[in-house]
Every structure is written in structure tokens, then in C-alpha cells.
C-alpha positions in Angstrom: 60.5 112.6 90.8 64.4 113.1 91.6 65.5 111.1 88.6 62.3 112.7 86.3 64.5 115.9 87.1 67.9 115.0 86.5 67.1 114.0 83.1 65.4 116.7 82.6 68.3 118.8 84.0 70.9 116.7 81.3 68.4 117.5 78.6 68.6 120.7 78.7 72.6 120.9 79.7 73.1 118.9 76.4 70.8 120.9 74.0 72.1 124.1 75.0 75.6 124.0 76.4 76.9 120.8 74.2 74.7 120.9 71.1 73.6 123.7 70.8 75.2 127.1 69.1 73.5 129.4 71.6 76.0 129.3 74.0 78.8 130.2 72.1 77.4 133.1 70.3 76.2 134.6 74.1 80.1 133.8 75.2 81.6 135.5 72.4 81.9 139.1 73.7 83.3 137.9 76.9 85.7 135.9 75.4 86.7 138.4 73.0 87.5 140.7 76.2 89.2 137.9 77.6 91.6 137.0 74.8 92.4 140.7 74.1 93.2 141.5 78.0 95.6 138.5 77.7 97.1 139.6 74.4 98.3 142.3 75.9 101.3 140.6 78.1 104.0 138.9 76.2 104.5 135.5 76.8 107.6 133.9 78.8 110.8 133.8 76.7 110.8 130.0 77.8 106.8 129.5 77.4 105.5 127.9 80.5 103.0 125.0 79.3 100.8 123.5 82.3 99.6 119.8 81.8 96.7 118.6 83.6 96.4 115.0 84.8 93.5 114.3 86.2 92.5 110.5 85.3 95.7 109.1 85.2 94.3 106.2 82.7 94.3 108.9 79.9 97.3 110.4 80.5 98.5 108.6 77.5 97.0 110.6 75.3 98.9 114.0 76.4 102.5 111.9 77.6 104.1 112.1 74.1 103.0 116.0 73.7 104.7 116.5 77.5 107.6 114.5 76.3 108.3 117.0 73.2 107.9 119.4 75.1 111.0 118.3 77.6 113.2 118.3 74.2 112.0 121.5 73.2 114.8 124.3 74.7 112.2 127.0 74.3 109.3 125.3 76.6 109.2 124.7 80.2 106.8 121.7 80.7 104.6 121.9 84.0 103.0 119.0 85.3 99.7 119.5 87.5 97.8 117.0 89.1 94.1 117.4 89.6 92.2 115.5 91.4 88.8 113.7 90.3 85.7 115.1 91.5 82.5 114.3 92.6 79.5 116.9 91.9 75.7 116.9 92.6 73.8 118.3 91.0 76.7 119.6 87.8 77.0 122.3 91.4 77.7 121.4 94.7 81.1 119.7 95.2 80.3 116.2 96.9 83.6 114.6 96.8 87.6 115.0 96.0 89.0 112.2 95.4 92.6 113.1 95.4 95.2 109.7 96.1 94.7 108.0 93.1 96.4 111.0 90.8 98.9 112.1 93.7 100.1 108.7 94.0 100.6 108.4 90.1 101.9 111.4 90.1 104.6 110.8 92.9 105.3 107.7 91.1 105.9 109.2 87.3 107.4 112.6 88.9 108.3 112.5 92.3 108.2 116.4 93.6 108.5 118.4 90.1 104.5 117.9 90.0 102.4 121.0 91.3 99.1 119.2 93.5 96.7 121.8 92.8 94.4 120.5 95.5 95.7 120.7 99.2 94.0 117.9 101.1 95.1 119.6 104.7 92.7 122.5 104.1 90.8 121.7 101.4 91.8 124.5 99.2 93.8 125.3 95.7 96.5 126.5 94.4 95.4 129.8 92.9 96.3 129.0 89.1 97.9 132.7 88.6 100.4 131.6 91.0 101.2 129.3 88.3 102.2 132.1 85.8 101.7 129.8 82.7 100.9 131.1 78.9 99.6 128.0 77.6 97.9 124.8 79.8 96.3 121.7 78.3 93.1 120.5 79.8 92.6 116.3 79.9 88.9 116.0 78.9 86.2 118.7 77.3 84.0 118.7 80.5 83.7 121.7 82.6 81.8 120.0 84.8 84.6 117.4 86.2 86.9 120.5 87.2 86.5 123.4 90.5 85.8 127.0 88.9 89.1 128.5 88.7 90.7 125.5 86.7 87.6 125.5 83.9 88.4 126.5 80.7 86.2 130.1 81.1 87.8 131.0 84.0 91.5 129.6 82.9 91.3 131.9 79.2 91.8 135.0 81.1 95.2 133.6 82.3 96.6 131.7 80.2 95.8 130.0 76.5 94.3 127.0 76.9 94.8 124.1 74.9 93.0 120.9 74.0 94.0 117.7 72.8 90.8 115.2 72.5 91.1 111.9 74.8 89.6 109.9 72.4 88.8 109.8 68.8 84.9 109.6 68.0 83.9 106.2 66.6 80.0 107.0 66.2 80.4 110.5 64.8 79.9 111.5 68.4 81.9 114.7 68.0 79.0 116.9 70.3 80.7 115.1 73.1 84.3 115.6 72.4 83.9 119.0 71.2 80.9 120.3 72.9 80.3 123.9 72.5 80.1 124.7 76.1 84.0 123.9 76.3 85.5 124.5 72.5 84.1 128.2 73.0 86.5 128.9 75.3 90.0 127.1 73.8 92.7 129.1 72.3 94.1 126.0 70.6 92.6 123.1 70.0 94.5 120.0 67.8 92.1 117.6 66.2 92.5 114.1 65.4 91.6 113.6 62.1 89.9 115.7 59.4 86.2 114.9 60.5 86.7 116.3 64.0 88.4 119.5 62.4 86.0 120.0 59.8 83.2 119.9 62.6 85.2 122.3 64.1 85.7 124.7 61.8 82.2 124.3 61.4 81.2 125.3 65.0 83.7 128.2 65.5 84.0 129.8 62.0 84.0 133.1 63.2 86.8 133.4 65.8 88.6 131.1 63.6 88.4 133.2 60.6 89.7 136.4 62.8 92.3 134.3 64.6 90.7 134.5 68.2 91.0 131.1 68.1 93.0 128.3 66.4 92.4 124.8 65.1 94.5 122.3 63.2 94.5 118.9 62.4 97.4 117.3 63.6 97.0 113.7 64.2 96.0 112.1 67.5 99.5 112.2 69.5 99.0 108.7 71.6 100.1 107.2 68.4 103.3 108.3 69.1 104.0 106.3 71.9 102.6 103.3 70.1 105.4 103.0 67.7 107.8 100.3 68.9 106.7 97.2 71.3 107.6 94.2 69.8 109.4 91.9 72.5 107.1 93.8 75.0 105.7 91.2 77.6 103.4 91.8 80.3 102.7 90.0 83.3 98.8 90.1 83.2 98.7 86.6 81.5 98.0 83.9 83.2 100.9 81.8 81.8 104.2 82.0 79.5 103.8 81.9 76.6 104.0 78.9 74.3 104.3 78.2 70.7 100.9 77.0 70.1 99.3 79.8 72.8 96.9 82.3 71.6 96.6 85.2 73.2 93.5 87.1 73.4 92.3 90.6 75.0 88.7 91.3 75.4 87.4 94.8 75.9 83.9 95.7 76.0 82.6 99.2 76.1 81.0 100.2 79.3 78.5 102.3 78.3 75.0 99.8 77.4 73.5 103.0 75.5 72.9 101.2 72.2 72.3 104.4 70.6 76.3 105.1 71.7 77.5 101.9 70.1 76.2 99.0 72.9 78.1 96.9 74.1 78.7 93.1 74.1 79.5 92.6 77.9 76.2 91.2 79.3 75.8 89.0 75.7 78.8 87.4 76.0 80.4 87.7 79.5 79.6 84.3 80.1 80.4 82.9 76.3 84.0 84.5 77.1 84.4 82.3 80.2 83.3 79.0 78.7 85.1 79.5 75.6 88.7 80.2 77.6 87.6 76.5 79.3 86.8 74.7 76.3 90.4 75.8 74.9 93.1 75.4 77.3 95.8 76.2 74.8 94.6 80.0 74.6 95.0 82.3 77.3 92.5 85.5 77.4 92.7 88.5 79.7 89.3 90.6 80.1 90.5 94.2 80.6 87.0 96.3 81.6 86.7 99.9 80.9 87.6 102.0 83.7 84.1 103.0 83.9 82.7 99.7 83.6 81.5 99.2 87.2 79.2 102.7 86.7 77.9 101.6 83.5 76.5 98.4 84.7 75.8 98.6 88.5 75.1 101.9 88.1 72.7 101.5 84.9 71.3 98.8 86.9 72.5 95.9 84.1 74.1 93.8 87.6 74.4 94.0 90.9 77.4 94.7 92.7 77.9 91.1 93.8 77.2 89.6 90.5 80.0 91.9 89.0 82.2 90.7 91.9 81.9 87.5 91.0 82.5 87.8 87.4 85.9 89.8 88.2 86.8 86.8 90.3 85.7 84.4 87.7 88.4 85.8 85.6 91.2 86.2 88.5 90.7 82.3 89.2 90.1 81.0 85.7 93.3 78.5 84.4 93.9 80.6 81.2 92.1 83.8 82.5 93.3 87.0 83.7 91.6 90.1 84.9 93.9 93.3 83.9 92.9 96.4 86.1 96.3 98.8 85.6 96.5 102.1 83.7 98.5 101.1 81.3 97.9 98.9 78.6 100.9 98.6 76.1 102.7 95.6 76.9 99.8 93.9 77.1 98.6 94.7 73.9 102.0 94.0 72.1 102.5 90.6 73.8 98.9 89.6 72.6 97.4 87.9 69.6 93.9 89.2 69.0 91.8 91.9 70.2 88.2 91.5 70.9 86.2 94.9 71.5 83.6 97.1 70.9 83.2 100.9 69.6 86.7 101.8 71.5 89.7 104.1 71.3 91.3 100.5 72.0 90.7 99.5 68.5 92.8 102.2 67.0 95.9 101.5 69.3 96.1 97.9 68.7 95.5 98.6 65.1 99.1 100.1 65.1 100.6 96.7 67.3 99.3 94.8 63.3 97.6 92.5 65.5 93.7 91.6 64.3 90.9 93.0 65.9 87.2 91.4 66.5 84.7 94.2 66.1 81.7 93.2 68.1 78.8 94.6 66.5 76.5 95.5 68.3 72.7 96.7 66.9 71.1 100.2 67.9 67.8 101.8 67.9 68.2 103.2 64.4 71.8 101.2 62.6 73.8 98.7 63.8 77.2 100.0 65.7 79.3 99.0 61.9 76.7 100.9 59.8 78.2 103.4 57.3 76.3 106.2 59.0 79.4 106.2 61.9 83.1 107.1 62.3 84.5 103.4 62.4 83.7 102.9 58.9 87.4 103.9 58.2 88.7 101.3 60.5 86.3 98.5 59.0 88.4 97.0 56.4 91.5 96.3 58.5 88.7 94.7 61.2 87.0 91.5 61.5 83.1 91.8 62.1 81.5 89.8 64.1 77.5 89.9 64.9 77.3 87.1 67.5 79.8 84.7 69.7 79.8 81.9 67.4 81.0 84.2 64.5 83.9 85.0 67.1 84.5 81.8 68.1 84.6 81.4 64.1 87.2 84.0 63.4 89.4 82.9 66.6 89.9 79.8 64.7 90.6 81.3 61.7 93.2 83.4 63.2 94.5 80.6 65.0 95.1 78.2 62.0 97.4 81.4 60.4 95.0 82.8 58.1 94.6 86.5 58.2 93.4 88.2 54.9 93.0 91.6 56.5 96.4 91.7 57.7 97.8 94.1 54.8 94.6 96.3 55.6 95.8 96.8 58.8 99.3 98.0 58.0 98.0 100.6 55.6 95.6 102.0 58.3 97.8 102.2 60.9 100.6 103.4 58.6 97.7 106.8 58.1 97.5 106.7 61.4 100.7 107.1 62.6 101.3 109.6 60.2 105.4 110.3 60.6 105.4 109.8 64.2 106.0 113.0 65.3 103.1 114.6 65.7 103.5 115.5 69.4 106.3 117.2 67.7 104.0 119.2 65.2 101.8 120.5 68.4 104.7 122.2 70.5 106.2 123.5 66.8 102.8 125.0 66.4 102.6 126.4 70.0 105.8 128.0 69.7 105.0 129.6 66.7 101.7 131.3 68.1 104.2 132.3 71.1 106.0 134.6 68.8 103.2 135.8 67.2 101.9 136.6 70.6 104.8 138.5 71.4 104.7 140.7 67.7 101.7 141.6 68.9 101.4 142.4 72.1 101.6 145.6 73.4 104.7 145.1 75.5 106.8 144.7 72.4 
């Protein structure tokens, strides 16, 4: 009955909060009232920007925007760590699970960080004490953050901002721009022209009056993925040698099929027996932070059996098991990418290294049909439908032939775009600061 209920309860939340239009035609008055009430106060003359960390494994995606902001003389950069949170119900507040983010934080900024949560009383910071005029939120769902740091309540305070975490690969933009957050973001920078055409879509009429503002700037993690060759990380099992191949292997840890699938539970223990068979490769199986939920959660393993898999690769010759936040070395100091429908594909992209696609069949098209967002990455990829066709192309690769190599430079030359595109999103913040202070009353 309990779980008849909560998926009747995430029905619902996704048809109207995240699908549906309702909810942003029913906010718009509010929000209008909002955005003028803030209008009215001129901005700093040094804008205070606030940028959320909450899972520290994406804070990639918002680093290089921080980063222009430090250069930028007219922009004082906040950083502000928020805890992850545990909710039942979408309501009651279970859980704060604050070390993680403080000790990454302490780590990245010793004391310039603001801790919004205070673990000795269990309250937080009260974000007008922060006096900011813009802040960027880390991921589109109200439902990870306490009240007063969502982006409903944060629009009366300050303009919020959002830069997407990922980029849809199944035309999954309902997720990554669900109504129920969009409706409320002053700014919001899309990836690539799908995401801002869905946009503009969604919120023509606050666009069109300038309530609200979209562009399509480029995704700015591809800023710090620029320069890494002679990067080397210390994940793999071994040096390196001249006749070593090095291989990454990242499944997605979501099962859904309908979401892309996945090709852990096909070919976990392929991966194994192949690293064996070959003791001149070395490969490195880097799960999705997530991955543990996804499969003892969904009920695919059992907490011991995905225990012992881990371990399986942590005592494996030419095996390695990379559980860190950050990813770049590894991927620069590697020869091949194996995955699924990931963000990761488009990073290693820009490395020029090749990339397996695992595909992966779904209830209505396979996860490389033409119907989904990857078809722009297909040509620069190497499909394969089942483990010998990536034992197949491993070989390939291995013996120096790689006829999809130019592919790849061309897409992650588009991509990359000039590099500055962190750049472009303060420029374009600092503009809509002065024309927040032409217009404001206080002027």
C-alpha cells in the first residue's frame, strides 16, 4: 500500500509540477510581485553572486563560472555550502547530511565559505543575511533544498540563477528544466540550442516582457576541460607501459530503460573476465555516484553482492575501483571510454580519446535511436550492442585504428566553443546588473 502511494504521489508531482504548464501559469502573479518588489533596490556596486555547493561531485559544472567570477573586478564571488538532505515524504526533513560538503569545502576554501547549516543547533543561516543580488542554484530540484534556500522563496531576495548539471542525452529536458523550478529563475544559461529552444518554449511570456532571461551559452564544465595532456592519475593499478591500454568503464546507474538502461548488470562480470584474459590492459570501473541507490535500492543486487563486486575490482591485477569527485586526470591519462547515456561521454569527448557507447534497448527505441539527444554525439562514438562487439572495438583500438578520430575533434571543437564561456555568463550577469540599476527606483 505504502509504495502503491508513493508512486502515485511522484505521478502526480511529475505531471503537474515538472511536466506540466499549470504550475507556472498559477505562479506567474506571484512571481511577477516578487521580481518587481526586488526591482526596486539597486544592486551592489560590486554584485554579490552566491554559489551553492551542495554535491560536491558536480561542482564542476559551476567551478569555471566561480573562477570568472574571481577575475571579474566588478563581482564578489560567495561560496555557500549546503548540505544534502534527506526528505520523506518530498515534506518532512529526515536527514542532514552535512560532513561530506563541509569537509570539501574546508578543503577547496578553508574559512571564506559561508556553512548555511549549523550542525550545533540545527538551524540556518537566514539567506537575507547574505545580502546577495544574484545566487546560482546546483541542481533544478526544490525538493533536495530547506524552504528558505528554494528557488520560490530565494526570488524575492535575490536573482537566481541556473546553470544545468548535465546536458540531456534522451531529450529528457522535463527533468533538467522542470517547470516547477524554471518558473521561478531570473536567469537561466542553457547548454545547447535544444535545451533553450525548450525553454523559450515553456516560458515565452515572461521572456518576451523580460521578467525573466534565457541564453544559450554553452555548458561551462568544458571550460575546465581544455588542457590535460601529461595529466596522470593514481587510480590505475599500474604505470603505464608502451603496450598498456587504458580503459574507463562507466555505466549509468539508473536501470530505467525508458531513461537510457544501463549495461552494469549485463556486463559487470564480462568487464572482470575480460581485464583477466588481457593482462597488458589496465581498466578502472568508476560507478556513478548514485550507483549503490540505483541497484540495491531498485532491488537489481543486494548489498553484499555489490560489496563484493567493488572488492572484485579493488583486488583485480589490472583493476581499479575509482570512488573520488573528481575525474580529470583520470580521464586524460586513459585510452578508451566505455559508458552509457552519460554526461561522461561529452567530457572525454573533448580529452580526443574514443568512447564505447553501450547501447542499451528500451521499451519503445533503443538508447542510440534518432528519436534522443545523443544522436549529435553518434558519429564521433563507437556503438556497441553487446560485449563481444566491445571486446571487438577494444581490439580495434588497440591495434591503432581509429576512423572516428577526426569526428571527435570536430565535435568537441563545437563543444568547446572558444573556451570562455564561463566568461560569457558573468559578462551577461553584469550587464543585467546595470540594467537593474537603470531601472530601479533608487536611481
Amino acid at each position: 500500500m505504502r509504495n502503491i502511494l508513493m508512486r502515485l504521489m511522484s505521478f502526480f508531482k511529475t505531471l503537474i509540477f515538472e511536466k506540466g504548464h499549470l504550475i507556472y501559469w498559477l505562479n506567474l502573479p506571484f512571481y511577477r510581485s516578487d521580481i518587481m518588489r526586488l526591482s526596486r533596490r539597486k544592486p551592489h556596486e560590486k554584485i554579490r553572486v552566491g554559489f551553492i555547493i551542495q554535491v560536491p561531485n558536480n561542482w564542476s559544472v559551476l567551478e569555471p563560472v566561480y573562477l570568472a567570477a574571481q577575475k571579474q573586478e566588478g563581482v564578489e564571488p560567495v561560496i555557500l555550502l549546503m548540505p544534502e538532505l534527506e526528505f520523506k515524504w518530498y515534506v518532512r526533513l529526515e536527514r542532514v547530511c552535512w560532513e561530506e560538503t563541509y569537509v570539501f569545502g574546508r578543503k577547496r576554501f578553508g574559512d571564506e565559505a559561508v556553512r548555511l547549516y549549523r550542525p550545533e543547533d540545527g538551524g540556518w543561516v537566514d539567506p537575507a543575511e547574505l545580502e546577495l543580488d544574484y545566487i546560482f542554484l546546483p541542481r533544478p530540484y526544490e525538493t533536495y533544498l530547506p524552504k528558505p534556500y528554494r528557488a520560490s522563496s530565494l526570488r524575492r531576495l535575490a536573482k537566481v540563477c541556473y546553470v544545468p548539471y548535465s546536458s540531456p542525452l534522451l531529450d529528457d529536458y522535463k527533468l533538467l528544466y522542470n517547470t516547477h523550478f524554471i518558473r521561478n529563475v531570473s536567469m537561466i544559461f542553457c547548454e545547447k540550442q535544444y535545451s533553450y529552444e525548450y525553454v523559450q518554449k515553456m516560458l515565452a511570456p515572461t521572456l518576451r516582457s523580460g521578467e525573466q532571461k534565457a541564453f544559450c551559452t554553452g555548458f561551462p564544465k568544458f571550460d575546465l576541460n581544455r588542457e590535460g595532456a601529461g595529466l596522470e592519475s593514481q587510480i590505475w593499478p599500474r604505470k603505464r607501459t608502451e603496450s598498456t591500454q587504458r580503459v574507463i568503464w562507466t555505466p549509468r546507474w539508473n536501470m530505467d530503460p525508458g531513461l537510457g538502461g544501463s549495461s552494469f548488470m549485463r556486463y559487470k562480470d564480462s568487464m572482470l573476465q575480460w581485464a583477466a584474459s588481457h593482462p597488458d590492459r589496465d581498466l578502472v570501473f568508476r560507478p556513478h555516484p548514485l550507483a549503490r541507490e540505483g541497484i540495491v535500492g531498485g532491488g537489481y543486487m543486494t548489498e553484499e553482492d555489490w560489496e563484493s563486486c567493488l572488492e572484485a575490482f579493488r583486488q583485480g591485477v589490472n583493476t581499479s575501483l575509482d570512488l573520488t569527485q573528481t575525474y580529470y586526470d583520470l580521464m586524460w591519462s586513459s585510452d578508451v571510454l566505455i559508458s552509457d547515456v552519460s554526461s561522461m561521454v561529452m567530457d572525454y569527448l573533448l580529452t580526443g580519446h574514443p568512447v564505447i557507447y553501450c547501447r542499451t534497448p528500451g521499451p519503445g527505441a533503443p538508447s542510440d535511436a534518432p528519436c534522443f539527444a545523443i544522436r549529435d554525439l553518434l558519429p564521433g562514438l563507437y556503438v556497441a550492442g553487446d560485449f563481444g562487439e566491445v571486446e571487438s572495438i577494444l581490439e580495434q583500438l588497440h591495434r591503432g585504428e581509429d576512423p572516428k578520430r577526426q569526428n571527435r575533434i570536430d565535435l568537441a571543437a563545437r563543444m568547446r566553443r572558444d573556451g570562455r564561456i564561463s566568461e560569457k555568463i558573468i559578462s551577461l550577469l553584469m550587464e543585467d546588473a546595470e540594467e537593474w540599476r537603470r531601472k530601479g527606483k533608487g536611481t
